[in-house]
Biopython code that builds the backbone (N, CA, C, O; Angstrom):
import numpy as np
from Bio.PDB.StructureBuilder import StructureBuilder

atoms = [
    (1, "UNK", "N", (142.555, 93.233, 49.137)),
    (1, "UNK", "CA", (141.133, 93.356, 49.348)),
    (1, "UNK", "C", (140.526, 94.190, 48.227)),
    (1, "UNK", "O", (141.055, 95.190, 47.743)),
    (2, "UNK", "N", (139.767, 93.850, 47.996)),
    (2, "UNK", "CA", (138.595, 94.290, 46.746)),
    (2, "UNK", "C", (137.474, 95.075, 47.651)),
    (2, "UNK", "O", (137.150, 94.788, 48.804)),
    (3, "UNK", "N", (136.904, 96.262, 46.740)),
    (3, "UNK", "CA", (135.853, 96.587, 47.407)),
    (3, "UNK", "C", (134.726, 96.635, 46.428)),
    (3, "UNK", "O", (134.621, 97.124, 45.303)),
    (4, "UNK", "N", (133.929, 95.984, 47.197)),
    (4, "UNK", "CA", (132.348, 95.275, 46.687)),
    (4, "UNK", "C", (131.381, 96.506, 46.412)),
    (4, "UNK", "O", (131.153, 96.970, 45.295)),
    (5, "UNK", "N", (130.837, 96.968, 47.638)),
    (5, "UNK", "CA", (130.239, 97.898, 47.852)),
    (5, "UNK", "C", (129.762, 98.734, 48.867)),
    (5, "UNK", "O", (129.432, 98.302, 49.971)),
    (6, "UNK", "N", (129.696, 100.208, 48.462)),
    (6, "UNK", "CA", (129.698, 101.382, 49.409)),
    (6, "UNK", "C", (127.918, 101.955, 49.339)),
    (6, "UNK", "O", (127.159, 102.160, 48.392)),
    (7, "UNK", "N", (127.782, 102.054, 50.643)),
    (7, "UNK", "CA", (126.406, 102.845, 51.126)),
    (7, "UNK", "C", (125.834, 103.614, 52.117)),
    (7, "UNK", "O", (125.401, 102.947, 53.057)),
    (8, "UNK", "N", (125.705, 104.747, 52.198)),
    (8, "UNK", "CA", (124.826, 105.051, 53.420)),
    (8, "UNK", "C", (124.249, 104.401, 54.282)),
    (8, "UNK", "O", (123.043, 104.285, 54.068)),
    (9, "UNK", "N", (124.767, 103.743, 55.524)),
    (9, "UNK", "CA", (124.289, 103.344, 56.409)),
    (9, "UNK", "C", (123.301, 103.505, 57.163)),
    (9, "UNK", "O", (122.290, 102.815, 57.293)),
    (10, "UNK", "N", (123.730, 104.783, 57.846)),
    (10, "UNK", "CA", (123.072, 105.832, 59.246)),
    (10, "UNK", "C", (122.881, 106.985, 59.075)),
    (10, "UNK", "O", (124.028, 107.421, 58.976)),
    (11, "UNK", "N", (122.363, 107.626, 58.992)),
    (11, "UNK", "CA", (122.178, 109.278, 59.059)),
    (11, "UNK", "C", (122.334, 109.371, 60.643)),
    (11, "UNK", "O", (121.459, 108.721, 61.215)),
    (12, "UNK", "N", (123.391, 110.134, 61.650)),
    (12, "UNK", "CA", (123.260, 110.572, 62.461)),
    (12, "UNK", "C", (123.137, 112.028, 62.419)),
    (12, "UNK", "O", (123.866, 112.863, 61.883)),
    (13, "UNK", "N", (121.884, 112.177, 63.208)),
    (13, "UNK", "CA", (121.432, 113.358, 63.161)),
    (13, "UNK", "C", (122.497, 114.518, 63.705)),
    (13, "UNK", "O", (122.714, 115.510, 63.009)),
    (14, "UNK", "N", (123.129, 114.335, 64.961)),
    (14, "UNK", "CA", (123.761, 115.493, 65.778)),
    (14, "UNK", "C", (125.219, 114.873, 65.146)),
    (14, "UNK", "O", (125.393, 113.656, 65.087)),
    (15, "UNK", "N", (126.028, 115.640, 64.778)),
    (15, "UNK", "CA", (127.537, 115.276, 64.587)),
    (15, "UNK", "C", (128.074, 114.575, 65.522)),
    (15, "UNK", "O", (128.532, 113.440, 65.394)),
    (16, "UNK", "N", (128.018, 115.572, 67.019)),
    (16, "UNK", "CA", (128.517, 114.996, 68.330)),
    (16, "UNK", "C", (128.194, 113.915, 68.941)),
    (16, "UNK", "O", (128.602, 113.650, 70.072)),
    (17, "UNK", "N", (127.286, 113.035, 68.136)),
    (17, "UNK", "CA", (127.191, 111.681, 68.759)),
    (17, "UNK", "C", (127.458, 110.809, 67.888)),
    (17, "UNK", "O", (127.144, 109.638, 68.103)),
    (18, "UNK", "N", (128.238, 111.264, 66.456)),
    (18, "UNK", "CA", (128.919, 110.336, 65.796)),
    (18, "UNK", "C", (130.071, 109.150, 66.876)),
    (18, "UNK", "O", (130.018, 107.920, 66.871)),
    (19, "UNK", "N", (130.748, 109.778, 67.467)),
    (19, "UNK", "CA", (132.016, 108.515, 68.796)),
    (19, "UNK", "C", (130.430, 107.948, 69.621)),
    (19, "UNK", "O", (130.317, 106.921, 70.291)),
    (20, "UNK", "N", (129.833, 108.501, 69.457)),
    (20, "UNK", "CA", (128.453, 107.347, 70.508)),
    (20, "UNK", "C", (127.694, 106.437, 69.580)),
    (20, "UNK", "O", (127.158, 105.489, 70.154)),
    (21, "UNK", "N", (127.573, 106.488, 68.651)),
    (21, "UNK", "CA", (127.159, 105.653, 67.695)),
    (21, "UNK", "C", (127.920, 105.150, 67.029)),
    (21, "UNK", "O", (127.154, 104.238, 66.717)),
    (22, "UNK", "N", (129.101, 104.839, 66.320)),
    (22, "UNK", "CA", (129.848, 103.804, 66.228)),
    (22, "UNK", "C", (129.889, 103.120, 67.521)),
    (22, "UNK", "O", (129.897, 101.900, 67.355)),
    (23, "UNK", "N", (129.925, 103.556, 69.047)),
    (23, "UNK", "CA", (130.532, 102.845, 69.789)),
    (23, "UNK", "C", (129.310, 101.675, 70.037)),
    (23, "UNK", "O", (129.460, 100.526, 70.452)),
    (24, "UNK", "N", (128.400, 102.175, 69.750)),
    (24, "UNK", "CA", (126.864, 101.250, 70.039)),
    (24, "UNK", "C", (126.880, 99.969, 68.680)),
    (24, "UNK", "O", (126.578, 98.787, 68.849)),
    (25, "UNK", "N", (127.283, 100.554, 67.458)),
    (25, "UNK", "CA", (127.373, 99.687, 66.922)),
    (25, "UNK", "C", (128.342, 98.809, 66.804)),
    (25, "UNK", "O", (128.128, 97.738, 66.236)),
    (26, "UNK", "N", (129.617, 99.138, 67.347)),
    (26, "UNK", "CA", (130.527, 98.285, 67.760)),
    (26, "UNK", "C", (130.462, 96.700, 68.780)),
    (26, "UNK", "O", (131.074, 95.633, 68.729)),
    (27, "UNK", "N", (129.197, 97.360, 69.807)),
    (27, "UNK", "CA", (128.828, 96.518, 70.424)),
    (27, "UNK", "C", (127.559, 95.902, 70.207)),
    (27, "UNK", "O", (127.335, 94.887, 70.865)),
    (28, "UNK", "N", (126.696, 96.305, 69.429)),
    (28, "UNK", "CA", (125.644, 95.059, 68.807)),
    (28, "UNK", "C", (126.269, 93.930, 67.955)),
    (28, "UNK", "O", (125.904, 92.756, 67.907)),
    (29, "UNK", "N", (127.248, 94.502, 67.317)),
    (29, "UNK", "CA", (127.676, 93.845, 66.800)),
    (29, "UNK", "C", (128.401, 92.331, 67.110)),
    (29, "UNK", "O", (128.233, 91.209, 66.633)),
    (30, "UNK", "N", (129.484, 93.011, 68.381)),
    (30, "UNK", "CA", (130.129, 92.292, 69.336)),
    (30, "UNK", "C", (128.936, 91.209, 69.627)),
    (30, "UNK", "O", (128.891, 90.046, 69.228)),
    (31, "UNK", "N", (127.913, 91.960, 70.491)),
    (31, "UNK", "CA", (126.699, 90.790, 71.129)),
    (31, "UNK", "C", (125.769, 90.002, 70.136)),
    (31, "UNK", "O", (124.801, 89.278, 70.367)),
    (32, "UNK", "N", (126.320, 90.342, 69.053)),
    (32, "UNK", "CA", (125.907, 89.432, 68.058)),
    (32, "UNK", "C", (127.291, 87.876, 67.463)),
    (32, "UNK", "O", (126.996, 86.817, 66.909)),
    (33, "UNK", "N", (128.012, 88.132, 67.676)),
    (33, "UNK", "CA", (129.380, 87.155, 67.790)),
    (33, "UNK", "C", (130.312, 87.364, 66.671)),
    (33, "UNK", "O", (131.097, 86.515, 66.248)),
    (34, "UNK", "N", (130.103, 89.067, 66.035)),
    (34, "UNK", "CA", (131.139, 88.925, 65.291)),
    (34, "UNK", "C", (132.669, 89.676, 66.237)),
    (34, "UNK", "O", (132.814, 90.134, 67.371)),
    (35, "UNK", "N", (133.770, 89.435, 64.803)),
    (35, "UNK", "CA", (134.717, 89.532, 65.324)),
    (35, "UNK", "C", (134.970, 91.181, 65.259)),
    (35, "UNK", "O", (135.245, 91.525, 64.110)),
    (36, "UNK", "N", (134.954, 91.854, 65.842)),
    (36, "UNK", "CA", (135.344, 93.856, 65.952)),
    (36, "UNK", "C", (136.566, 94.089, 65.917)),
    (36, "UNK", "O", (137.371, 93.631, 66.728)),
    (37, "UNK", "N", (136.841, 94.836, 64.961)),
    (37, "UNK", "CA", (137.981, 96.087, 65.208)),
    (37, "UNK", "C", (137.775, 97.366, 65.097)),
    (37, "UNK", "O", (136.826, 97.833, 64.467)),
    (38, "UNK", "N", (138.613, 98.025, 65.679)),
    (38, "UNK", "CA", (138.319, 99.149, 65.452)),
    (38, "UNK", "C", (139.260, 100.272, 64.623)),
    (38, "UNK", "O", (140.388, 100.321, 65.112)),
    (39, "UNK", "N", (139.103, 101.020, 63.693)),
    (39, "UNK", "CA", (140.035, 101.440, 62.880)),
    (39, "UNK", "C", (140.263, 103.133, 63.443)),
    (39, "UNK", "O", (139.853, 103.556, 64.524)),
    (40, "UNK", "N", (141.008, 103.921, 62.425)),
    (40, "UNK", "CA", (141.152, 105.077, 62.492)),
    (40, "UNK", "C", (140.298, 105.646, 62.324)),
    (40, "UNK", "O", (139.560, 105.375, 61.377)),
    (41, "UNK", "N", (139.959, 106.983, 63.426)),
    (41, "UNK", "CA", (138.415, 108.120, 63.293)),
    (41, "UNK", "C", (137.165, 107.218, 64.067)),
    (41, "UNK", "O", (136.016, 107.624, 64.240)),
    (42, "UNK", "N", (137.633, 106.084, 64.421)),
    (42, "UNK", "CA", (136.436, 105.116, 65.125)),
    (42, "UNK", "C", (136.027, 104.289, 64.257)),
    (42, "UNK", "O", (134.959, 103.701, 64.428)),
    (43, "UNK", "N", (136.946, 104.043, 62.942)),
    (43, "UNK", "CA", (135.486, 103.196, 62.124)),
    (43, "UNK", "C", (135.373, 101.689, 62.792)),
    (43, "UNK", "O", (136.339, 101.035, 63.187)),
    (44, "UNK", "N", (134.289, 101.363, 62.827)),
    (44, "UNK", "CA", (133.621, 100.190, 63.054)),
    (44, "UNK", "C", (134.383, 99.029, 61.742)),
    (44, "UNK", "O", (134.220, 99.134, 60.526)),
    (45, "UNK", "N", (135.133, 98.076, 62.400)),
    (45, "UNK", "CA", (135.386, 96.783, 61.362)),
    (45, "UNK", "C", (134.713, 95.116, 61.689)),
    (45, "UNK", "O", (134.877, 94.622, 62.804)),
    (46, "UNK", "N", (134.176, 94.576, 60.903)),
    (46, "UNK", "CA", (133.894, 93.501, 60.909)),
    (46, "UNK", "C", (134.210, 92.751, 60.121)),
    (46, "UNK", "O", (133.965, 92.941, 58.929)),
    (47, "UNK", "N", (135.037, 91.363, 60.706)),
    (47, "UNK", "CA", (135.726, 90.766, 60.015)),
    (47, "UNK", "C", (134.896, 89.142, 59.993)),
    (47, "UNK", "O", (134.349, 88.449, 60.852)),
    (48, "UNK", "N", (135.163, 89.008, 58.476)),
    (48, "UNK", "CA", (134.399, 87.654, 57.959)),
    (48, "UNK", "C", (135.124, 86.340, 57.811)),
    (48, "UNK", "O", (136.249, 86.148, 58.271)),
    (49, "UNK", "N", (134.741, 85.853, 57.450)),
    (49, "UNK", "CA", (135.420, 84.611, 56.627)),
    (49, "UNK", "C", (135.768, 84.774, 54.965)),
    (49, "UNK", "O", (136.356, 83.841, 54.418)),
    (50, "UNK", "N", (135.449, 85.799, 54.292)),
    (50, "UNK", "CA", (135.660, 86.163, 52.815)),
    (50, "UNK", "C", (136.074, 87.263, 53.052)),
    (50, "UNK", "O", (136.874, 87.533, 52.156)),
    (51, "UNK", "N", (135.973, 88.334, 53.972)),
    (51, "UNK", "CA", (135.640, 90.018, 53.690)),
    (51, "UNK", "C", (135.935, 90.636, 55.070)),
    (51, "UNK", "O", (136.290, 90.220, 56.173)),
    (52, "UNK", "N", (135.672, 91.647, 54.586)),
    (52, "UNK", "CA", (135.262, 92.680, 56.025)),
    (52, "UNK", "C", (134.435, 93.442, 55.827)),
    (52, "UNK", "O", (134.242, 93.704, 54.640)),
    (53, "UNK", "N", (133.506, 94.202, 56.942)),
    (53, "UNK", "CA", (132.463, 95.202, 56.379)),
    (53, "UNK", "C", (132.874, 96.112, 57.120)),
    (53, "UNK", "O", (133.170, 95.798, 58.273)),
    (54, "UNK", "N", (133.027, 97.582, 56.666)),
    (54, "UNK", "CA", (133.378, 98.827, 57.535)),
    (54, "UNK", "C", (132.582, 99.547, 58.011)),
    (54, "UNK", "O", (131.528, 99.284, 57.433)),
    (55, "UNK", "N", (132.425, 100.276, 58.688)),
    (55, "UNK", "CA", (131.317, 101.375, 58.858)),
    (55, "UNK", "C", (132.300, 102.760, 59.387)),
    (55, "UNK", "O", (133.096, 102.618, 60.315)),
    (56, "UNK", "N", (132.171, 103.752, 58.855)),
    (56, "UNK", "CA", (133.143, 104.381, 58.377)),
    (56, "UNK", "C", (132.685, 105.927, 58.800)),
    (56, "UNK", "O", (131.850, 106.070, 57.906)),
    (57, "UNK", "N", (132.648, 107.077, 59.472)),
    (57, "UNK", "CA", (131.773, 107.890, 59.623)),
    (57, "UNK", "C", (132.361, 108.985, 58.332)),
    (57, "UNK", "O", (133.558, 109.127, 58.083)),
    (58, "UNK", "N", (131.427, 109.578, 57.723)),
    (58, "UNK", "CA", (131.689, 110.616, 56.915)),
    (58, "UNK", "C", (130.231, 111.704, 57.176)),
    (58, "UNK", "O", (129.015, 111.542, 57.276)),
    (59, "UNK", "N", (131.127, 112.771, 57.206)),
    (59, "UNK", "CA", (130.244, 114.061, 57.445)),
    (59, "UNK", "C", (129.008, 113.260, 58.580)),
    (59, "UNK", "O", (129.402, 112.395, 59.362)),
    (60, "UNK", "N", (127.629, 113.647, 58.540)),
    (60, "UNK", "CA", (126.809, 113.154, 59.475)),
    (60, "UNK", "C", (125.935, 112.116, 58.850)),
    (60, "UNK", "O", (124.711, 112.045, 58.737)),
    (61, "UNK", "N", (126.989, 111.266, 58.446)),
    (61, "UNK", "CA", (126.423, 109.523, 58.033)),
    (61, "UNK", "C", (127.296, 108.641, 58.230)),
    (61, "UNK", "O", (128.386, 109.047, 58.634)),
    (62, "UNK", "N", (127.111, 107.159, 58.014)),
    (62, "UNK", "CA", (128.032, 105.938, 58.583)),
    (62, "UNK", "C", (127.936, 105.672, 57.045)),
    (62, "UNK", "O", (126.901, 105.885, 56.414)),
    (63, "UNK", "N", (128.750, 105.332, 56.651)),
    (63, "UNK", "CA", (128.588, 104.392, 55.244)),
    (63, "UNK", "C", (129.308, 103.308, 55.378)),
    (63, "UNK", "O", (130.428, 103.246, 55.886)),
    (64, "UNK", "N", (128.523, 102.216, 54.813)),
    (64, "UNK", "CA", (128.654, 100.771, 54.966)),
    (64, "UNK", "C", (129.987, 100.606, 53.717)),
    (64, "UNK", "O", (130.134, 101.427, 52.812)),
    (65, "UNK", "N", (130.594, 99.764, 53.849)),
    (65, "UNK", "CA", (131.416, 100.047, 52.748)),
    (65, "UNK", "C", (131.978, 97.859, 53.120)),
    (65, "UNK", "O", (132.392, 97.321, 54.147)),
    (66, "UNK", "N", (131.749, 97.406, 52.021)),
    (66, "UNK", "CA", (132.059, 96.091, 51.891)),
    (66, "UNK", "C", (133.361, 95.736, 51.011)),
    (66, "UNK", "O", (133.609, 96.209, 49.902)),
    (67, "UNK", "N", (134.088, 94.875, 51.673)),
    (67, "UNK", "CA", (135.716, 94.470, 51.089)),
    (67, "UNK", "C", (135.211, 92.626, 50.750)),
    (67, "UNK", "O", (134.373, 91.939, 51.334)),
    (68, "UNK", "N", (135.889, 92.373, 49.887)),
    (68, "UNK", "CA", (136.078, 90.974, 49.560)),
    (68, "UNK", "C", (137.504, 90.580, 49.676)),
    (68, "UNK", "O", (138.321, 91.362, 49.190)),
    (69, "UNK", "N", (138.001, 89.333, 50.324)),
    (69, "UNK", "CA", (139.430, 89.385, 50.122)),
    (69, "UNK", "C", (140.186, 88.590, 49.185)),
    (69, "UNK", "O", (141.412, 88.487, 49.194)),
    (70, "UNK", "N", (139.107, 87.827, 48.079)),
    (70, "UNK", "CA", (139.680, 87.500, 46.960)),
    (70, "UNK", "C", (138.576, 87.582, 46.042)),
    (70, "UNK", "O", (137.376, 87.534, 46.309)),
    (71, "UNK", "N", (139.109, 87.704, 44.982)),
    (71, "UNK", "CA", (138.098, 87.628, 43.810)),
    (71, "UNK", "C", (136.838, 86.784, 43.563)),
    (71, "UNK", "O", (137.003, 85.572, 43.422)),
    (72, "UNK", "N", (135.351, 87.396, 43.481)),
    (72, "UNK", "CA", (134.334, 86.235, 43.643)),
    (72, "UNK", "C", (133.562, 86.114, 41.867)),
    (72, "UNK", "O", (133.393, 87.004, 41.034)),
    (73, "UNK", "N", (133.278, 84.826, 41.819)),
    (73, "UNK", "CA", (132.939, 84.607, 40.199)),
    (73, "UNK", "C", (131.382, 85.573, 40.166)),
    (73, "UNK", "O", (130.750, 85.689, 39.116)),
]
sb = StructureBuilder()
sb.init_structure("model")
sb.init_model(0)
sb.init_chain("A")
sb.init_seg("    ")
for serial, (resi, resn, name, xyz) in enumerate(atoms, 1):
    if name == "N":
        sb.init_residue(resn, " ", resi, " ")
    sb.init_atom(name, np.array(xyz, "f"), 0.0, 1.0, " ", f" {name:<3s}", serial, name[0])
structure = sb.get_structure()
């Protein structure tokens, strides 16, 4: 896997509701029909047909962070 690109997602304001907000976005996501995993520390995974997109918590933000799984022209 290749990684595409990394970004600030979310600013969560309170630290302590970082495990409540991945878990919310875990499930919009879900009720949107993608496929979820869930990684180490809670990160949020979404898996594609090319890629995956992470959401990843660092300090009091989510950063989006995009994988490709083969090389794109």
């Amino acid at each position: 896997m290749k990684k595409i690109r990394e970004q600030v997602f979310r600013v969560v304001g309170d630290i302590m509701r970082m495990s409540s907000a991945l878990n919310t976005l875990a499930k919009e996501h879900e009720r949107e029909g993608y496929k979820v995993e869930r990684g180490l520390a809670g990160v949020v995974i979404l898996k594609l047909e090319n890629g995956e997109v992470h959401f990843v918590p660092a300090g009091s933000t989510i950063k989006q962070v995009l994988y490709a799984y083969r090389e794109t022209a």
